[in-house]
C-alpha positions as CSV (number, residue, x, y, z in Angstrom):
1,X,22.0,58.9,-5.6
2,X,22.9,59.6,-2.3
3,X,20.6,60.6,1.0
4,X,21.3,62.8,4.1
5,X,19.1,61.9,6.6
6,X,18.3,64.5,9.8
7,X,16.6,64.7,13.0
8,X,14.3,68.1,12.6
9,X,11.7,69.7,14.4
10,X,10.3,72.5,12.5
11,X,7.5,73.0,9.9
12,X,8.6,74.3,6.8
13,X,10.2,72.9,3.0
14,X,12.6,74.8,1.6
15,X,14.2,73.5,-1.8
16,X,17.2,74.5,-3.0
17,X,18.7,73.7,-6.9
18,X,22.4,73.7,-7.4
19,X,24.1,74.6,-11.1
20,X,24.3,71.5,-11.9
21,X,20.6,71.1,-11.8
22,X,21.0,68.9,-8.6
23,X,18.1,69.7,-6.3
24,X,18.7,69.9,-2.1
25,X,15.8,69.7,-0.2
26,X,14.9,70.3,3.4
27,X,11.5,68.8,4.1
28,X,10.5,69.1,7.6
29,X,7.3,68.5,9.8
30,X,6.7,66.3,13.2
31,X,10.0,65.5,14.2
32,X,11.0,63.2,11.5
33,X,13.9,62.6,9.2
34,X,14.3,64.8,5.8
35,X,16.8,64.5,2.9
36,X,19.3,65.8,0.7
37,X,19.0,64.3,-2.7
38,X,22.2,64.9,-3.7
39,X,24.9,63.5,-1.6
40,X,25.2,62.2,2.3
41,X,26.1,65.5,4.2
42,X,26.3,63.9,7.8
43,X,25.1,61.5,10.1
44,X,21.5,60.5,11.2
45,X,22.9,61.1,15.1
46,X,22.2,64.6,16.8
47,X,25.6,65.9,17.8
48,X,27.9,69.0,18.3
49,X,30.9,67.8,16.3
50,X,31.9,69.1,13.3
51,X,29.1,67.9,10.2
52,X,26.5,66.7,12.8
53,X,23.2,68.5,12.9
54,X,21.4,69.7,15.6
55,X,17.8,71.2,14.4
56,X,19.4,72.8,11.0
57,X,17.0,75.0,9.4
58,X,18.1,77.1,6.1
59,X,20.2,75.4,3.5
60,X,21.4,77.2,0.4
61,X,24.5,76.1,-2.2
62,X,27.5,78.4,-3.4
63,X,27.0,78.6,-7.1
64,X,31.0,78.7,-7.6
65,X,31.9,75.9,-5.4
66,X,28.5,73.8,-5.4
67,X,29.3,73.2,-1.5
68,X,26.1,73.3,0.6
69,X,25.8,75.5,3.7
70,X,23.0,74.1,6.5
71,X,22.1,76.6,9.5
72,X,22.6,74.3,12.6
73,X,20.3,75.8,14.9
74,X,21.3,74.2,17.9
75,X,24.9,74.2,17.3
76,X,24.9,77.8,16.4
77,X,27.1,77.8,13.7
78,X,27.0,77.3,9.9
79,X,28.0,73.7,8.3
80,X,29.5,73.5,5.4
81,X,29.4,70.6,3.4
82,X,31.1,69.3,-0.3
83,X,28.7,68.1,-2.8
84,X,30.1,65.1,-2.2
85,X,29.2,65.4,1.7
86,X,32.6,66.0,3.2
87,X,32.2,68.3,5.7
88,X,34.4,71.2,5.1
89,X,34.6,73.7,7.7
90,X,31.9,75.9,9.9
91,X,31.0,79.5,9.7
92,X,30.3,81.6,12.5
93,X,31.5,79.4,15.4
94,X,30.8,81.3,18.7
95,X,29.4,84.1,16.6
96,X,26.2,83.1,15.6
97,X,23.0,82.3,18.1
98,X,20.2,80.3,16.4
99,X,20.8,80.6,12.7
100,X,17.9,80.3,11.1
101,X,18.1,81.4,7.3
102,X,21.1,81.5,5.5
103,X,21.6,83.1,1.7
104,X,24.7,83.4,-0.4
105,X,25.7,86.1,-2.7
106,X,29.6,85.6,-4.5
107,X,31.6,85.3,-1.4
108,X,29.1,87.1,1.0
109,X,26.8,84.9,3.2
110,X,24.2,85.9,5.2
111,X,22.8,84.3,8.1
112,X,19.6,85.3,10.3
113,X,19.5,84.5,13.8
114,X,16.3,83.3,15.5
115,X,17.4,83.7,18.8
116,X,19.0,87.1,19.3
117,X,17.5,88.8,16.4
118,X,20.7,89.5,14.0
119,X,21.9,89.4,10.5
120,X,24.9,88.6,10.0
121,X,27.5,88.7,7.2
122,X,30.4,87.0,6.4
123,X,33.1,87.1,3.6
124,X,34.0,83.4,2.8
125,X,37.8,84.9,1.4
126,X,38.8,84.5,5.2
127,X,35.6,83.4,6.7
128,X,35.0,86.8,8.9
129,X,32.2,88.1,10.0
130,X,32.2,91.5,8.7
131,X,28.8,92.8,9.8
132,X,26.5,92.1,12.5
133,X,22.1,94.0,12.3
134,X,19.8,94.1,14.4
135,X,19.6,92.9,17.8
C-alpha cells in the first residue's frame, strides 16, 4: 500500500471511499503530514507545479474513473490525480480562488471557494467552468 504524505494546516478529517472499496483520507490538525491510503499522489515538498500541494483541503474520487481530485488551496486550482498517483491534469487554473470543498456528480464537479465566496461548476467533458455563485 502506498502513502501520500502533505504539509497541512487546517483542522478537519474528511474520508473519502472509492468503488473499489479503497479508502482516501485527509487527516489534518497542527501542521503535520496526513495520508492517502491508497496510492502516492505527490510529493512531501510544498510547491506550485503541477501535482504539488500547497494547503489542499477537500478531496473526493470520480466513481467512473477512480481518479482523486484534492482542492489545493494555495495553488488555487483543482489536482487531479490517477489512483495510481500520476498526476493528470488541474481544474480551474486561474479560475478558482481558495478552493475549499470540492464534490463530484457524473462529469460535474463542484468546487467552493474560501476566499471569494463562490461555487463553482465545471463539466469534466472539456474541463469548463460552466457556472460560477455567489460572491
Amino acid at each position: 500500500m502506498s502513502v501520500l504524505k502533505w504539509q497541512c494546516d487546517t483542522r478537519e478529517l474528511e474520508t473519502c471511499i472509492s468503488r473499489l472499496g479503497d479508502i482516501v483520507q485527509k487527516s489534518v490538525g497542527v501542521p503535520k503530514y496526513s495520508t492517502f491510503q491508497t496510492s502516492t499522489v505527490a510529493t512531501e515538498e510544498k510547491g506550485s507545479g503541477p501535482g504539488q500541494l500547497n494547503d489542499p483541503q477537500g478531496v473526493a474520487i470520480h466513481e467512473a474513473t477512480n481518479q482523486i481530485f484534492v482542492a489545493n488551496f494555495y495553488n488555487d486550482r483543482i489536482e487531479i490525480f490517477s489512483d495510481t498517483g500520476e498526476c493528470l491534469n488541474q481544474l480551474g487554473v486561474r479560475q478558482l480562488n481558495g478552493p475549499w470543498g470540492i464534490a463530484i456528480h457524473g462529469e460535474n464537479v463542484y468546487v467552493s471557494c474560501w476566499r471569494d465566496f463562490t461555487i463553482n461548476q465545471f463539466i469534466l467533458t472539456d474541463m469548463s467552468l460552466v457556472r460560477k455563485v455567489g460572491g
